[in-house]
N, CA, C and O of each residue as an XYZ file, in Angstrom:
720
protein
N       0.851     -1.164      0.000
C       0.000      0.000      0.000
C       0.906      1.239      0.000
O       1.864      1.389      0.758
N       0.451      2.206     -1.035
C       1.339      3.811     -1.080
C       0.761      4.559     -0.590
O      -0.330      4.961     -0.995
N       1.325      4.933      0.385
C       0.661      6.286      0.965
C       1.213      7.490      1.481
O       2.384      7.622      1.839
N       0.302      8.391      1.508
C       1.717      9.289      2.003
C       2.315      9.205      3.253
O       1.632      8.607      4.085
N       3.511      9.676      3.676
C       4.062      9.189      5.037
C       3.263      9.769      6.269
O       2.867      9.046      7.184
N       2.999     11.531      6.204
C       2.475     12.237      7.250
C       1.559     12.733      6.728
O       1.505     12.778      5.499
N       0.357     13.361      7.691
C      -0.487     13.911      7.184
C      -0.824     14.766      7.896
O      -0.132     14.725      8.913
N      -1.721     15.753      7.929
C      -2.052     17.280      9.232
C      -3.650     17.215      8.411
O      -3.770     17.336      7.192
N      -4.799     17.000      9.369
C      -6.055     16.976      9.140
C      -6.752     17.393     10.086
O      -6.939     16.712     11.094
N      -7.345     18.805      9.884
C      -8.223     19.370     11.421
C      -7.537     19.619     12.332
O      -8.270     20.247     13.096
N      -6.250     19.509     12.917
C      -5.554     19.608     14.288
C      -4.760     18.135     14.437
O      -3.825     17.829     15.177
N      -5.384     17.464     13.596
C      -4.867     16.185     13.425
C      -3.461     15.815     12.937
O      -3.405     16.285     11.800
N      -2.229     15.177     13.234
C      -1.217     14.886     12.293
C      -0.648     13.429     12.321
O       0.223     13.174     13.153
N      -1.096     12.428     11.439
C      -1.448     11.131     11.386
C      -0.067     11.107     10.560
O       0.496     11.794      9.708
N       0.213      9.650     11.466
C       1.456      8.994     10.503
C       1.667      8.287     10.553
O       1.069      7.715     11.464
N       2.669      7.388      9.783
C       2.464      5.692      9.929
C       3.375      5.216     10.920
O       4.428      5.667     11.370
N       2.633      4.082     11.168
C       3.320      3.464     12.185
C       4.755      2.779     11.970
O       4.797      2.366     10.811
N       5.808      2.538     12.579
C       6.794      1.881     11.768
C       6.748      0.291     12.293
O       6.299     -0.044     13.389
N       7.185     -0.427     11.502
C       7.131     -1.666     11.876
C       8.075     -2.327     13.253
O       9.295     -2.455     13.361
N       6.839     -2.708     14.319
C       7.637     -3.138     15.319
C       7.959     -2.041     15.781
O       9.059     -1.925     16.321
N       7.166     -1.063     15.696
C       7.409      0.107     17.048
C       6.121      0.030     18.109
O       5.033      0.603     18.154
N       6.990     -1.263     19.188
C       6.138     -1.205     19.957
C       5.842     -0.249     21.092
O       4.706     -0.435     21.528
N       6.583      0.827     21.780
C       6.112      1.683     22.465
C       5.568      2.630     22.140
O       5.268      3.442     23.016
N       5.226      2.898     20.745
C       3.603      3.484     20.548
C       2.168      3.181     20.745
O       1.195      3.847     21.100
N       2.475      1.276     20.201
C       1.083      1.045     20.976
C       1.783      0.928     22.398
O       2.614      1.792     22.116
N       2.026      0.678     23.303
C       1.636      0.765     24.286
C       1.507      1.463     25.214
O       1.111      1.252     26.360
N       1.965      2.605     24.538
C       1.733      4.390     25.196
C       0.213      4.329     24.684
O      -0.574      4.846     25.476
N      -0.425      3.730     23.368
C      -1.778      4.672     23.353
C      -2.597      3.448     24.491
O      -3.565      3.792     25.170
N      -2.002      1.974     24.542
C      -2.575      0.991     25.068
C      -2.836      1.820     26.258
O      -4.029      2.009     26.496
N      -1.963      2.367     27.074
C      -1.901      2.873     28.259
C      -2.805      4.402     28.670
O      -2.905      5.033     29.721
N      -3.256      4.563     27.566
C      -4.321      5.502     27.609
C      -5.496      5.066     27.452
O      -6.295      5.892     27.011
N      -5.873      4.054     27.662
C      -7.062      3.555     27.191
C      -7.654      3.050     28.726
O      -7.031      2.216     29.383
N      -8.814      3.603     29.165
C      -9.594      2.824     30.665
C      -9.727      1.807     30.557
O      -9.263      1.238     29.569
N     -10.655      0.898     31.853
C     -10.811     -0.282     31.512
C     -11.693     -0.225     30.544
O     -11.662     -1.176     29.763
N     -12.287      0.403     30.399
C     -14.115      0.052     29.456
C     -13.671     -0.170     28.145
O     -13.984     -1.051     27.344
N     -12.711      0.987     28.033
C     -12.117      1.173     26.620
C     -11.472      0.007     25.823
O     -11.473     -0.485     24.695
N     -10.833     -0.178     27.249
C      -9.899     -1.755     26.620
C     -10.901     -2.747     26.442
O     -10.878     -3.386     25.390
N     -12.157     -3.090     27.658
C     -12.844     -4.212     27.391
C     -13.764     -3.639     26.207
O     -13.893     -4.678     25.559
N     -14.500     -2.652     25.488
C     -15.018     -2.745     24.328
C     -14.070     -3.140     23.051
O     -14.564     -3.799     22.136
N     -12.622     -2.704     23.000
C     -11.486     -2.878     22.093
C     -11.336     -4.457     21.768
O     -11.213     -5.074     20.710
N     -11.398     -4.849     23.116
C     -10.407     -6.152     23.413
C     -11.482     -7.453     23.769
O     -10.918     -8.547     23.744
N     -12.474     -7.475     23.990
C     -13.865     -8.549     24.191
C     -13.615     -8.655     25.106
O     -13.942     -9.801     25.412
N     -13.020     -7.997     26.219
C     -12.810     -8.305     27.719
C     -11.754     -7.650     28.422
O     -10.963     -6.810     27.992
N     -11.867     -8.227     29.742
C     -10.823     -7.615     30.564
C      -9.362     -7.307     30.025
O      -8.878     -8.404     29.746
N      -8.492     -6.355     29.768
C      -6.996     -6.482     29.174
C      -6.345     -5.621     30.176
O      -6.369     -4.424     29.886
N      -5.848     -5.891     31.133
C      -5.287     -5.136     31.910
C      -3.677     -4.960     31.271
O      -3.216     -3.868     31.604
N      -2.995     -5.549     30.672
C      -1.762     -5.203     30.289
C      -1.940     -6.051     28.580
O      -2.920     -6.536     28.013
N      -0.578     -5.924     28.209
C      -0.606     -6.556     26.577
C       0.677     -7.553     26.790
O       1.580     -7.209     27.553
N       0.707     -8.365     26.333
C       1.609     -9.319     26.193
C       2.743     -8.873     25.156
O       2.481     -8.087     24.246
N       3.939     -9.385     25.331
C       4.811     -8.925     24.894
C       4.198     -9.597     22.973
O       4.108     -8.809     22.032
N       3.943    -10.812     22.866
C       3.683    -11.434     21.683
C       2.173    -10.134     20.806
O       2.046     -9.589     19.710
N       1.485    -10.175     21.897
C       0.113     -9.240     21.404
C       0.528     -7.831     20.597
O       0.147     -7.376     19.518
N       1.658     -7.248     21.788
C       2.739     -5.991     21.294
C       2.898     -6.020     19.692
O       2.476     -5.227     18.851
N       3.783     -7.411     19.529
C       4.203     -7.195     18.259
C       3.403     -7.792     17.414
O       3.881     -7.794     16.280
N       2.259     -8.362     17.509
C       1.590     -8.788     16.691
C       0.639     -7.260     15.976
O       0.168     -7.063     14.856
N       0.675     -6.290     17.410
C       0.280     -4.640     17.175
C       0.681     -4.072     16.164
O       0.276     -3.606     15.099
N       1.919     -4.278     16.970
C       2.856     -3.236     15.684
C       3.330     -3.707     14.437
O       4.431     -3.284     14.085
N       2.743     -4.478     13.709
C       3.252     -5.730     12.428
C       2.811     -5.024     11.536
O       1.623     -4.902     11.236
N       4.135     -4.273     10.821
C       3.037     -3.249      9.741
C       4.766     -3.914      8.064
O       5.991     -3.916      7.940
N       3.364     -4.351      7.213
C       3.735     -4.975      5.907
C       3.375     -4.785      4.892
O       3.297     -3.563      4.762
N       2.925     -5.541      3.549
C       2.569     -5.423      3.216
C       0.753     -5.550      3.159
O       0.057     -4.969      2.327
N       0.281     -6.381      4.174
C      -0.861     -6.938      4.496
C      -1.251     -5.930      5.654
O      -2.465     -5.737      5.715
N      -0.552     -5.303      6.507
C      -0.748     -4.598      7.979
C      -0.457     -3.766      8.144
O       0.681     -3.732      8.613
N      -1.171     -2.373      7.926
C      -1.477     -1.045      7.615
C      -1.845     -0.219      9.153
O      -3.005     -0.461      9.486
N      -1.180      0.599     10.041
C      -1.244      1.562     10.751
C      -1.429      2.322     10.642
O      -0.579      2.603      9.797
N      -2.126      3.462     10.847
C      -2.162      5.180     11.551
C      -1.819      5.376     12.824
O      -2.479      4.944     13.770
N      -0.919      5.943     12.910
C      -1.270      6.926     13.945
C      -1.328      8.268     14.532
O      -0.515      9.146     14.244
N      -2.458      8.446     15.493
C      -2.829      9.947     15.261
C      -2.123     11.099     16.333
O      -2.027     10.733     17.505
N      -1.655     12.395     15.998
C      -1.201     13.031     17.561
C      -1.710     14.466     17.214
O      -2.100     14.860     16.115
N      -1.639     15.031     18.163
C      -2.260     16.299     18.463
C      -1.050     17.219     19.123
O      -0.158     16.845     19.884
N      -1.296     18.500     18.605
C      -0.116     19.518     18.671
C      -0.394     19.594     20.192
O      -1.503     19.548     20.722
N       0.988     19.737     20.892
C       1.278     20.020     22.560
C       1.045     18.494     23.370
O       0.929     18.681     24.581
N       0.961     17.193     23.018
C       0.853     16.233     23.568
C       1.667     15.053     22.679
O       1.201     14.542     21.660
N       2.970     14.724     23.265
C       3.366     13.991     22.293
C       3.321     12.661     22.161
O       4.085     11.923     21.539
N       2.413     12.421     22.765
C       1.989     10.767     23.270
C       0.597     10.627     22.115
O      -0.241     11.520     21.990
N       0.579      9.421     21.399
C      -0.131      8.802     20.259
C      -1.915      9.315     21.351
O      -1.996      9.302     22.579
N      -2.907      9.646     20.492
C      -3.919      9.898     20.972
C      -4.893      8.759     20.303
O      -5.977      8.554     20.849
N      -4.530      8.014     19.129
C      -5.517      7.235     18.775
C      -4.615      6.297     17.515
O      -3.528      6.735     17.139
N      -5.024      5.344     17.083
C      -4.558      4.399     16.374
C      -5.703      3.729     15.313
O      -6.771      3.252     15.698
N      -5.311      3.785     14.056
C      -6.347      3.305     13.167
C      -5.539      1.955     12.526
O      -4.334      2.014     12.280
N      -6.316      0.779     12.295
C      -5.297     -0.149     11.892
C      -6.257     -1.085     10.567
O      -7.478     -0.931     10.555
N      -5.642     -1.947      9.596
C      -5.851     -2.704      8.962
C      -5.116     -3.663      8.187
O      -4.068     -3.339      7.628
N      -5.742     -5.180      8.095
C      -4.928     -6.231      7.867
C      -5.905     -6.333      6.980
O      -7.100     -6.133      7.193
N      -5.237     -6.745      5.659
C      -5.752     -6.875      4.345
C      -5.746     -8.631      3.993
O      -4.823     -9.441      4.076
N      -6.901     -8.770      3.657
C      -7.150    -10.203      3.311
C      -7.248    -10.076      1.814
O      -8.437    -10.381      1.718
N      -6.875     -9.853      0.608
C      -7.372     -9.873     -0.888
C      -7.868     -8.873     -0.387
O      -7.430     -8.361      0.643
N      -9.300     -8.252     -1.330
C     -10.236     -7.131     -1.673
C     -10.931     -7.126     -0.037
O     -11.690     -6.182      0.182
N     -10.798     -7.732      0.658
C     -11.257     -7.229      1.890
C     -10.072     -7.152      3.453
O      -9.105     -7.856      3.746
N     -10.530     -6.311      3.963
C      -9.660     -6.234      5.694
C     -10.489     -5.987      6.834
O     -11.588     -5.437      6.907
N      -9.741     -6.508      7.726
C     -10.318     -6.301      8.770
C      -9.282     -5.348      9.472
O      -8.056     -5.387      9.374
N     -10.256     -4.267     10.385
C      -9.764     -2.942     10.817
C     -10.373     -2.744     12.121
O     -11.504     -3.120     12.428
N      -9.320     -1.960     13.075
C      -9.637     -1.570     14.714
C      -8.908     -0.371     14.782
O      -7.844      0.068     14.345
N     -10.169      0.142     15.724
C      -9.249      1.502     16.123
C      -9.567      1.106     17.873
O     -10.351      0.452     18.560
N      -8.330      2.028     18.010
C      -8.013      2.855     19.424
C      -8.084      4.366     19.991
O      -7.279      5.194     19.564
N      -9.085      4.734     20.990
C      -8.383      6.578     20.685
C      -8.639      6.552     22.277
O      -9.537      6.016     22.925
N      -7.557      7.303     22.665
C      -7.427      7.213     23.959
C      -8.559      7.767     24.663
O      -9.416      8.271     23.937
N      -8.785      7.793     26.045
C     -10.198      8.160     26.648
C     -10.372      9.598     26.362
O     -11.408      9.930     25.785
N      -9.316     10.694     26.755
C      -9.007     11.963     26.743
C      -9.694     12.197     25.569
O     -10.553     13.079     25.593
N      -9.486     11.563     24.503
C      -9.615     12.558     23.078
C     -10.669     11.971     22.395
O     -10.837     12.096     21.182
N     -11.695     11.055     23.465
C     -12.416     10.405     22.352
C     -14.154     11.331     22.535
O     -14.626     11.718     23.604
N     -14.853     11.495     21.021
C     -15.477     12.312     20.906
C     -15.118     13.490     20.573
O     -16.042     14.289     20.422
N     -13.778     13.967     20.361
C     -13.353     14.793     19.688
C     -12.917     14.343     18.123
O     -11.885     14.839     17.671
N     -13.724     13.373     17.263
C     -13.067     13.211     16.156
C     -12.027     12.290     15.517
O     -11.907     11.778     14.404
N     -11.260     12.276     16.752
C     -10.065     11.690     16.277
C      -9.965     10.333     15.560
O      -9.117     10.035     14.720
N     -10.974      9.544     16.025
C     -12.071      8.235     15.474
C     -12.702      8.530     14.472
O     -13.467      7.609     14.186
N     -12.774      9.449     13.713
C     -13.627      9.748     12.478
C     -12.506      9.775     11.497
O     -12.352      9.106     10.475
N     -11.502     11.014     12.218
C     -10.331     11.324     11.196
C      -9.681     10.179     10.785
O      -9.572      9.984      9.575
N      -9.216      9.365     11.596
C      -8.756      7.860     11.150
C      -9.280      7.268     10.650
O      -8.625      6.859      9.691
N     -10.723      6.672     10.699
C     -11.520      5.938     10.326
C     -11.398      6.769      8.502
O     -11.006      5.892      7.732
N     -11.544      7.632      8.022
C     -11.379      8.687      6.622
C     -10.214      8.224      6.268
O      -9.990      7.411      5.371
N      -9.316      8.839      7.108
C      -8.090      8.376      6.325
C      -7.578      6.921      5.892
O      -7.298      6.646      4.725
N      -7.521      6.355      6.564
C      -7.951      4.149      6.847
C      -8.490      3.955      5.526
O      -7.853      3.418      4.620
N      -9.541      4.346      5.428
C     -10.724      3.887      4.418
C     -10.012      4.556      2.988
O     -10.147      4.006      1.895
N      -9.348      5.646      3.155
C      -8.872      5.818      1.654
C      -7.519      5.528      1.266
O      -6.986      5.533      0.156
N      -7.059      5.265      2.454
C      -5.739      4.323      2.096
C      -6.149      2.770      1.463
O      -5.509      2.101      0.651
N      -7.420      2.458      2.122
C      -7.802      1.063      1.471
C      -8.612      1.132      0.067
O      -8.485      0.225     -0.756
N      -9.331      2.092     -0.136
C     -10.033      2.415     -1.252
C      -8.656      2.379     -2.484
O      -8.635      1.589     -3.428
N      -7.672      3.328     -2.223
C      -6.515      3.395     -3.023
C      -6.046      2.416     -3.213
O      -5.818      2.224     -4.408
N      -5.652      1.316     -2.292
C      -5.006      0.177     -2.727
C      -6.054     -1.257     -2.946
O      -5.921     -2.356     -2.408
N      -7.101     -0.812     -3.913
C      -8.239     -1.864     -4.221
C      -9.159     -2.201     -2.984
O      -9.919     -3.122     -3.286
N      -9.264     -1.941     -2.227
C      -9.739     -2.775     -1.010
C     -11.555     -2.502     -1.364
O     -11.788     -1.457     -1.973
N     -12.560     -3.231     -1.070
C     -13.652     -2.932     -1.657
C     -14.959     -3.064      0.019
O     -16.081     -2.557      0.017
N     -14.500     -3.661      0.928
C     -14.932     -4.270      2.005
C     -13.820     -4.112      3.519
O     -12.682     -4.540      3.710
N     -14.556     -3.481      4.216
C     -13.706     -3.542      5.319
C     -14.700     -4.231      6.866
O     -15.894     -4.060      7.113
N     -14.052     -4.717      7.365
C     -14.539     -5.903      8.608
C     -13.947     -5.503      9.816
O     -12.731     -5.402      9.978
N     -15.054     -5.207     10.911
C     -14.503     -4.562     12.181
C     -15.254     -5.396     13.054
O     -16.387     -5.730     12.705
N     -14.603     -5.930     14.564
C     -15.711     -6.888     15.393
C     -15.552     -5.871     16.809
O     -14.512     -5.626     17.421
N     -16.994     -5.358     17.110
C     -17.263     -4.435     18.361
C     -18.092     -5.241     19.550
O     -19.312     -5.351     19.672
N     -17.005     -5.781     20.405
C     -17.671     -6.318     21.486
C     -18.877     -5.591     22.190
O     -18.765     -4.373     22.329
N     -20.123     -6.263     22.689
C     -21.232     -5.854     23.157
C     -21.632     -4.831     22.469
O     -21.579     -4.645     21.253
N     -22.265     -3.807     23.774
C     -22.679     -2.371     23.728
C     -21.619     -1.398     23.992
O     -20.973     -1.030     24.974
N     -21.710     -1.018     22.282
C     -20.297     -0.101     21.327
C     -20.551      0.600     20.387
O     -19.770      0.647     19.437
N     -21.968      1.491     20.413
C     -22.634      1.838     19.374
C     -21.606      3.092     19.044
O     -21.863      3.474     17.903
N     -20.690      3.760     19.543
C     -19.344      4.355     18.428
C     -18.600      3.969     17.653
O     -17.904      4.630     16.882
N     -18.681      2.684     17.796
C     -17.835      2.330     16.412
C     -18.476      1.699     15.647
O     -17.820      0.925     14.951
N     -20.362      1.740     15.375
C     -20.886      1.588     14.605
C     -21.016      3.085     13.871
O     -20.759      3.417     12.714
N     -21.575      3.942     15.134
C     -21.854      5.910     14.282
C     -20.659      6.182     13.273
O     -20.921      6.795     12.238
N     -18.843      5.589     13.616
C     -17.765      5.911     13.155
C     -17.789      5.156     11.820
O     -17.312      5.572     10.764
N     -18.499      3.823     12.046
C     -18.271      2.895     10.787
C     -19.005      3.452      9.489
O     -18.514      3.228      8.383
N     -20.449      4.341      9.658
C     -21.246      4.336      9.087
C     -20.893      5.842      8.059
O     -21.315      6.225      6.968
N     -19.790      6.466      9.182
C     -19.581      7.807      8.686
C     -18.835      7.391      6.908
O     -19.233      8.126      6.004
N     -18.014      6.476      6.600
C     -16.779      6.083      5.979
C     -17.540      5.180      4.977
O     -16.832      4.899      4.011
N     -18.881      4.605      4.932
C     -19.413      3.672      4.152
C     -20.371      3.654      3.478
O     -21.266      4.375      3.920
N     -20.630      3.073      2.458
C     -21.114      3.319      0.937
C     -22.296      2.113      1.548
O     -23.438      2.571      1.498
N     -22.218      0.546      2.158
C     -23.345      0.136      2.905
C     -22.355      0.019      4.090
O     -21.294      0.563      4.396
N     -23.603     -1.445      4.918
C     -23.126     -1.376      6.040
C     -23.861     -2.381      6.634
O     -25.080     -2.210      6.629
N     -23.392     -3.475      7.190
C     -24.269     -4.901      7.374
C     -23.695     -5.251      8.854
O     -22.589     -5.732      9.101
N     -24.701     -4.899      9.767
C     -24.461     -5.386     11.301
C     -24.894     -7.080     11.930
O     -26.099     -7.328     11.957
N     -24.176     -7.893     12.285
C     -24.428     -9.116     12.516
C     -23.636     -9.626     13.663
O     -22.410     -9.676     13.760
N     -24.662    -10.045     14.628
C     -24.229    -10.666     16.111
C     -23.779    -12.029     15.559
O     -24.454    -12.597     14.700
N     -22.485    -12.632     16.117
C     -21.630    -13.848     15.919
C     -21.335    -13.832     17.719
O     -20.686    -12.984     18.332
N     -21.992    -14.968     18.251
C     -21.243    -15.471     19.531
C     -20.772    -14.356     20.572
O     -19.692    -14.442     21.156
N     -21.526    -13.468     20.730
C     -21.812    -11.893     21.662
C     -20.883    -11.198     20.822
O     -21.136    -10.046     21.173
N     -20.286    -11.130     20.247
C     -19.677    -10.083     19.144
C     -20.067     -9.527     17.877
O     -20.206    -10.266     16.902
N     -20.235     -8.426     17.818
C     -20.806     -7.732     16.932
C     -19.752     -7.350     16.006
O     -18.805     -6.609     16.270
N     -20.129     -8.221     14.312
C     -18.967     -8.212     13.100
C     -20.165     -7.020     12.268
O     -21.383     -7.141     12.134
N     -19.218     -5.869     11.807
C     -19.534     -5.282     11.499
C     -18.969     -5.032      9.394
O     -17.904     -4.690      8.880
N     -19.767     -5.261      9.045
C     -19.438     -5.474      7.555
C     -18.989     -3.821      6.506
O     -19.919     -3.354      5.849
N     -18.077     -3.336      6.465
C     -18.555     -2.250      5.828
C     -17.933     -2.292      4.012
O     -16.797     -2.557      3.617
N     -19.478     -1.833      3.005
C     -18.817     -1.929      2.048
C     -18.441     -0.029      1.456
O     -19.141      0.932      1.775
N     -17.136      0.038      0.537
C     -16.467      0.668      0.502
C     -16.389      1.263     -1.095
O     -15.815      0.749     -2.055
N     -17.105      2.421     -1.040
C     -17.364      3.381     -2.408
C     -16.713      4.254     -3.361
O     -15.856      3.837     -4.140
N     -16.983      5.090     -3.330
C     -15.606      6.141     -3.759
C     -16.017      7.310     -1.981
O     -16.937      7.610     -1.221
N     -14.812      7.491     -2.178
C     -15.090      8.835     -0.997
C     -16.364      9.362     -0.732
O     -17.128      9.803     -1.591
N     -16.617      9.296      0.698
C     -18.057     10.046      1.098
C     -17.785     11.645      1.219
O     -16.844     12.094      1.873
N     -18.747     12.478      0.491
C     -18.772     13.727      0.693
C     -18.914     14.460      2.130
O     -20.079     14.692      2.453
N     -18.260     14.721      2.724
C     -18.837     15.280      4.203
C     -19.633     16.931      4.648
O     -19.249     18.082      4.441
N     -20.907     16.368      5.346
C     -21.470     17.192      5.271
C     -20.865     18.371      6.305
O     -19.930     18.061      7.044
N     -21.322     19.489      6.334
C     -20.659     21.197      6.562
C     -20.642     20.985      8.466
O     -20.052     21.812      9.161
N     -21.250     19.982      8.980
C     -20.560     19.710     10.565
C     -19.780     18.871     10.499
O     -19.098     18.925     11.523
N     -19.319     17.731      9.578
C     -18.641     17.057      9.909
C     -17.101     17.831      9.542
O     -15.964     17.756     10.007
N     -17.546     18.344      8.811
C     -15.981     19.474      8.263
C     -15.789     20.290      8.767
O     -14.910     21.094      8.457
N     -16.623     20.397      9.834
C     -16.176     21.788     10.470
C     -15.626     21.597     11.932
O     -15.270     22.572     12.594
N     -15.553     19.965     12.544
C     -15.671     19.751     13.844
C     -13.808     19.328     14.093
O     -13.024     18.494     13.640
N     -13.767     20.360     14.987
C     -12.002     20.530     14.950
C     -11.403     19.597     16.751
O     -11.753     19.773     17.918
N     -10.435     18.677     16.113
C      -9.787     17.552     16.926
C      -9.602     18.365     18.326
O     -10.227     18.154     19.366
N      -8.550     19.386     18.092
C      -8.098     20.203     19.163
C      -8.739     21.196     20.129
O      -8.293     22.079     20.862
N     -10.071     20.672     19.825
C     -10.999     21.988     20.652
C     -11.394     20.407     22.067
O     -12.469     19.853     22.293
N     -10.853     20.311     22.315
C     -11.224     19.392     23.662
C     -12.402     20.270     24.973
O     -12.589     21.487     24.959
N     -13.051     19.314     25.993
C     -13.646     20.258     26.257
C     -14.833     19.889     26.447
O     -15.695     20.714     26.749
């Protein structure tokens, strides 16, 4: 996948992850509450395993990172990720507790989706343990359809993938850095 290296979006400045840089995830891991981790993670995750680490940070040709930071905080605020199967991937985000509802889950989720749009991708696959209706509102922002289906208390979320969604005049106007 080609993409560009850095990017500055809204207050936003997203960049890729490097391969096997694990103390990024686990600086944003470490921003994340419990709730956060158990909606992320299908359960309790009080720490990450050293193997989980690098299975995180595995970025290839198949395993695609963002990550997002915000001017005056130099610690990762959110993480957009995808592992490419053929014409479809499956994708997770992270955004730390601090910054979530400010966007930063949208901006990734945009950028994600057109890094995959660019490199053929036609279908993207996200699984949101329980009651997680933000990363359905986030899924829906980025998708052309959108097919919700309970598998074994986990919610697989199907999204299919168009040309770029036009965004309407609040979603373009709602700025990362206004916390608050």
């Amino acid at each position: 996948m080609h993409v560009v290296q850095t990017r500055y979006r809204r207050g936003l400045t997203i960049r890729l992850l490097a391969d096997g840089d694990v103390e990024t995830v686990a600086s944003l891991f470490g921003r994340l509450g419990s709730r956060s981790r158990e909606r992320r993670f299908c359960g309790a995750k009080p720490r990450l395993s050293g193997h989980e680490l690098a299975r995180l940070a595995r970025v290839d040709g198949s395993h695609h990172v963002l990550v997002g930071y915000v001017a005056g905080d130099p610690a990762p605020v959110g993480i957009a990720r995808l592992v490419r199967d053929g014409a479809s991937a499956e994708i997770a985000f992270e955004v730390a507790d601090d910054y979530q509802g400010h966007g930063v889950g949208s901006l990734l989720a945009r950028e994600l989706a057109a890094d995959a749009r660019a490199a053929g991708i036609t279908t993207l696959v996200a699984t949101g343990c329980g009651d997680n209706p933000g990363v359905v509102s986030l899924l829906t922002r980025i998708a052309e359809s959108l097919h919700v289906r309970w598998q074994s208390g986990e919610r697989e979320i199907v999204v299919g993938l168009g040309r770029e969604r036009v965004r309407t005049r609040s979603e373009g106007a709602r700025m990362v850095h206004g916390r608050g």
